[in-house]
C-alpha positions, -999 to +999 in steps of 0.1 A: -219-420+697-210-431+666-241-436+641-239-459+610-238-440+576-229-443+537-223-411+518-198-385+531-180-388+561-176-350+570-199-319+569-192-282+577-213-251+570-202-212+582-212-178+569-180-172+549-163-193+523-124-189+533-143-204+568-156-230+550-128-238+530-104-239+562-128-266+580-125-289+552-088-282+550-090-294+585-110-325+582-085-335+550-054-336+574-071-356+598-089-336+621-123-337+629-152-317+637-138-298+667-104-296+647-131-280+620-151-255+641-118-241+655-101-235+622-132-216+605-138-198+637-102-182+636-109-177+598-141-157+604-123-136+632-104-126+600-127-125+570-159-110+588-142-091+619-172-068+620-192-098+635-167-119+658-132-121+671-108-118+694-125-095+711-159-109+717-176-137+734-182-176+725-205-204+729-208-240+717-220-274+715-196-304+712-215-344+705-187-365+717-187-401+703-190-413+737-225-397+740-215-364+758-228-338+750-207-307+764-221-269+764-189-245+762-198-207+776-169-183+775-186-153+780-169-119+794-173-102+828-183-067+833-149-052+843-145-049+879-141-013+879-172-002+861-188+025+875-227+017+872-233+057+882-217+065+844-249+054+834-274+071+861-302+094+844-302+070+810-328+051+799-305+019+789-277+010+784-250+027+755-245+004+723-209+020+717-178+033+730-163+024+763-189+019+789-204-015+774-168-033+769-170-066+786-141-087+789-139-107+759-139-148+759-136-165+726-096-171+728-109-188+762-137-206+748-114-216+716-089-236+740-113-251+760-135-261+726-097-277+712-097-297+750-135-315+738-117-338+714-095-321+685-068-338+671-046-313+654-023-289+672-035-261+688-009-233+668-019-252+637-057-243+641-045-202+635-023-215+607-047-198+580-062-170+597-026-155+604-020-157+561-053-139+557-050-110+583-012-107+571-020-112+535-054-095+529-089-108+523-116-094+501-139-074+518-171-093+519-203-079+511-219-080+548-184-064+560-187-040+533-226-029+540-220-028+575-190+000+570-211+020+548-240+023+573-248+062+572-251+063+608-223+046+623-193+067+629-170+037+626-143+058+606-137+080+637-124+057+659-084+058+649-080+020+650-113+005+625-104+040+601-067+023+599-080-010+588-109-007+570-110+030+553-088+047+524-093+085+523-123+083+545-145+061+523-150+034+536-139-005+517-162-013+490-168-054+489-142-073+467-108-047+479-082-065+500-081-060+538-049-060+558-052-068+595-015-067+607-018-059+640-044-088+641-024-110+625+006-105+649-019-115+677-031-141+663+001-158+661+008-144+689-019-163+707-009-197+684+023-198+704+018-186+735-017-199+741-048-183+758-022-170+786-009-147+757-041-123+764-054-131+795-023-113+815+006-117+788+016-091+763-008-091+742-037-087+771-016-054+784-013-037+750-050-047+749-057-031+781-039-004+779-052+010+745-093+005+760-080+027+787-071+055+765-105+053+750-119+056+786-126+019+795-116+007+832-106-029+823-078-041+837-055-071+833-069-086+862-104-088+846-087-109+817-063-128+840-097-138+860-117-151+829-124-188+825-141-208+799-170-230+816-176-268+799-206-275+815-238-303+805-261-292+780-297-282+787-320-300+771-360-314+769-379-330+744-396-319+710-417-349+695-397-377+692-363-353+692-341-341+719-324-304+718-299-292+734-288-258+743-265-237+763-274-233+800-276-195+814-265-168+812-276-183+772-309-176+761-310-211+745-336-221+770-359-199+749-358-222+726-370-252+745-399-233+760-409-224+726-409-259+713-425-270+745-452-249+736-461-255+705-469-291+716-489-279+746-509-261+720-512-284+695-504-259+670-498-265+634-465-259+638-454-247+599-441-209+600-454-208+566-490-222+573-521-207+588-513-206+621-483-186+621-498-160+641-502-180+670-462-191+665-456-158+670-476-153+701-452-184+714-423-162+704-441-131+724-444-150+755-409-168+753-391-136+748-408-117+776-397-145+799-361-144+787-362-105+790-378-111+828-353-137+841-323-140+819-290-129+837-256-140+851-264-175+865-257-162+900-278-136+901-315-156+882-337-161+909-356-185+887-340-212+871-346-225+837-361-260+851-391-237+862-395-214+830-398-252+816-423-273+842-455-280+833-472-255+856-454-225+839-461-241+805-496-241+809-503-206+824-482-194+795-502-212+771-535-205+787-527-161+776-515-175+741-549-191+740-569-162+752-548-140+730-536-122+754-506-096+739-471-101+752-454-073+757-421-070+736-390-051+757-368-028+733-337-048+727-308-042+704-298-064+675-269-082+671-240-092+646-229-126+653-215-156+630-225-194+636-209-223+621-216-260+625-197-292+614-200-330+621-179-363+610-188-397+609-165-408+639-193-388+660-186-353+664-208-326+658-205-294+666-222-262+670-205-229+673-213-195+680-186-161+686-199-127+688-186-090+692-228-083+693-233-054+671-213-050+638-179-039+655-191-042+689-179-011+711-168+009+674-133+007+690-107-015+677-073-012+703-046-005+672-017-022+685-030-053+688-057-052+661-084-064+686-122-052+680-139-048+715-171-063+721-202-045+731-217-077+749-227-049+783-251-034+762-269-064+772-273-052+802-307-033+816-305-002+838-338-015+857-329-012+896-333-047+911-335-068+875-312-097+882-292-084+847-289-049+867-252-037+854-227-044+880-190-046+884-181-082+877-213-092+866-220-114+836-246-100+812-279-122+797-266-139+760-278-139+732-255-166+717-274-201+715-260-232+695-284-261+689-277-296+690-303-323+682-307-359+690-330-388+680-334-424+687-303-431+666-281-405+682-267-372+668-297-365+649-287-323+636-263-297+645-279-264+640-268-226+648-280-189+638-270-152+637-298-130+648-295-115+684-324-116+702-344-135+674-322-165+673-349-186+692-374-179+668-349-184+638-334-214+653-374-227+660-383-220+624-353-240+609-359-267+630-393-269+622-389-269+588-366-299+588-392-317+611-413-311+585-393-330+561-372-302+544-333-306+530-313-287+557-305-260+521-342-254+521-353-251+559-327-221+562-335-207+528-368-211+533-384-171+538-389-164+572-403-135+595-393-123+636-407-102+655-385-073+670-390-040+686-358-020+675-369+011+695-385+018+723-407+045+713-416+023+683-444-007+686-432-036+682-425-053+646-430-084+626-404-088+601-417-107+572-394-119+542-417-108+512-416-153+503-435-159+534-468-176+519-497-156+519-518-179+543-488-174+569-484-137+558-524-131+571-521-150+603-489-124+612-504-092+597-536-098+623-514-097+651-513-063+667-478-058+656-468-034+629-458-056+597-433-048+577-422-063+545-386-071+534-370-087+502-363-120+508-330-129+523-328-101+543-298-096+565-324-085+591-337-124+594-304-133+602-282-161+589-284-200+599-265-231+593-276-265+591-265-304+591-286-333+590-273-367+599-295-399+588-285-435+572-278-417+540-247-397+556-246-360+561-267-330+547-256-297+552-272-263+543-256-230+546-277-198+548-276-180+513-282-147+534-245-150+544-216-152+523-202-184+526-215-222+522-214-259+531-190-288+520-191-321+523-162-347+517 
């Protein structure tokens, strides 16, 4: 739906500014928001390929101008030769190397996101992304910190130490990166469509390489893959309307959070004094995600009962009583998010993933692909509908926000931040309820609570800006607090536009290296 507005009559925000850039570039020769999304989400396969690419997953949110509101999940099958007994004896799942390789599902999820409405030609939308992989980019500084982590081993894999190292030391931020092989694909892809690596040449050499490095995927798991465009999910906050991504997303975690904080009545400012009990609300949401999340045909309780009113109220009833919620051990995440919008009524939210920097650690040389790590999602506990399997679809983290009001599109929101994305997403949009710019509610310092280990307790994260009143309520919790400089990477990064009568208002995470532009 179209909605009446002076000012601007674009928006885009993404972690990276050669991703911003290409959006607008878009939008300037005639595109619009889908056209947008597309083009900075083949950038930032490019420019942060520790975080997202070909080889990962995807999920979005298109607002149609005829009202629609379309969720696109293109996530990746376990392969249908993996052999659950690799893992018997272990505690949970591997984070690297072959055994978590899922099939990836962004090239999928970008054709079916170009069917929702763009304008511009499909090879055009790679147009820029092939010149940077071919012609270098500057190492960013997220990129850069994630190659110099002391304990990642990413120069032994033959592929990333190709790419990304000189001598053995890893790419300090500002040198160019060439990504040839990438490059090739991409165009690759640009001409020959999705087909290209779900059973063409590219998805062989793909294949064939993950084999070597003792995956079982086969062609047939990428010739299977399909992109799903399904309806949204979504319930009401106040006089607002979110949207999310239906399972296997854990964007339902979001909803049951907001749904929450009305049942409780709760001053609901992550920087005032009842922060704590926000973060009981996180507790409870995220051991309900960690309990039911899986491959939609394996949940044996759907998200319509996480969100009834019975549920609600037994949930709310231990957050009243103060009743702890356990937090599982779950790994982080490295993902990018990117939203955009247009006056014609478009707005989209985007999300791509390879889940932790460089997914797997492998990257298949020939083809310049990073595999994801998405099967680490998986749990090892026997009868847990996200048991690994063969074939099997793991629980997501990937959830892009849309939000409505009596006027129509109302904000298109997304974050980076694994399995804290609800709570980052739920503290963004509550600052902009509360009347912040969209620049200041993802500035704004911020805290999540994580477990990281599981021999650790579990954590609350605090950004060393969170107000002291807030900063109390947390540190009485009985959660160990630790205190970080403010904009960590560890609070992740989110994007934000606003659309009212004054046009569009978009914020970009300064946590991230990129930024918004409107025109």
């Amino acid at each position: 739906m179209k909605r009446s507005a002076s000012g601007p009559a674009w928006a885009i925000a993404t972690p990276h500014q050669e991703a911003t850039r290409a959006g607008a570039a878009a939008f300037e020769a005639g595109g619009n928001a889908v056209d947008a999304a597309l083009r900075a989400a083949t950038v930032l396969a490019v420019a942060y390929p520790h975080m997202c690419g070909v080889g990962g997953d995807l999920f979005a949110l298109v607002q149609r101008p005829d009202g629609q509101t379309l969720a696109v999940s293109s996530s990746g099958r376990a392969p249908a030769a993996a052999v659950p007994s690799a893992v018997a004896g272990a505690d949970a799942m591997p984070i690297r190397g072959p055994i978590p390789i899922t099939v990836p599902g962004a090239v999928a999820g970008w054709r079916a996101l170009h069917g929702t409405g763009a304008v511009l030609p499909w090879d055009g939308a790679f147009s820029r992304a092939i010149e940077l992989a071919i012609d270098g980019v500057p190492v960013a500084r997220a990129l850069a910190e994630t190659l110099a982590a002391p304990d990642e081993p990413f120069g032994d894999d033959p592929g990333l130490s190709a790419i990304f190292f000189a001598d053995g030391i890893p790419l300090p931020p500002g040198a160019t990166v060439h990504q040839g092989a990438l490059g090739a694909t991409l165009a690759g892809i640009a001409e020959g469509g999705p087909e290209a690596l779900y059973g063409g040449d590219i998805g062989r050499a793909y294949v064939g390489g993950l084999n070597d490095a003792g995956s079982p995927i086969a062609i047939e798991d990428l010739a299977a893959h399909r992109a799903l465009v399904l309806p949204a999910l979504t319930a009401a906050f106040r006089d607002l309307h979110v949207s999310v991504v239906p399972p296997n997303s854990q964007g339902f975690v979001l909803l049951e959070i907001l749904a929450l904080l009305e049942r409780l009545r709760v001053d609901a400012d992550p920087h005032g004094p009842e922060a704590g009990t926000i973060a009981r609300v996180f507790a409870s949401s995220a051991r309900d995600r960690d309990r039911h999340l899986a491959d939609p045909e394996h949940m044996t309780v759907h998200p319509s009962t996480l969100l009834d009113d019975g549920h609600l109220a037994s949930l709310a009833d231990e957050i009243r009583l103060e009743l702890p919620a356990r937090l599982p051990a779950r790994p982080s995440g490295d993902t990018v998010a990117l939203v955009a919008a247009d006056v014609e009524g478009f707005g989209v939210s985007l999300i791509q993933s390879l889940f932790w920097g460089f997914g797997s650690g492998i990257c298949e040389p020939t083809t310049g692909i990073v595999a994801q790590n998405r099967g680490a999602c998986f749990t090892l506990e026997p009868g847990h509908p996200n048991a690994f399997e063969p074939g099997k679809l793991p629980a997501h983290t990937l959830m892009p926000v849309i939000v409505h009001d009596e006027h129509g599109l109302a904000a298109v929101a997304g974050s980076m931040g694994g399995y804290a994305q609800p709570q980052i997403n739920a503290q963004t949009l509550l600052h902009l309820v509360g009347g912040a710019a969209p620049a200041d509610a993802v500035a704004a310092p911020r805290w999540i609570l994580e477990r990281p280990e599981a021999a650790s307790p579990p954590r609350i994260v605090i950004e060393d800006g969170v107000p002291a009143a807030a900063r109390r309520s947390l540190e009485s919790l009985p959660y160990r607090a630790t205190v970080v400089p403010d904009r960590s990477d560890e609070l992740g990064h989110a994007h934000l536009i606003r659309l009212g009568t004054e046009g569009f208002d978009a914020g970009s995470d300064p946590r991230s290296d990129g930024g918004s532009l409107a025109g």
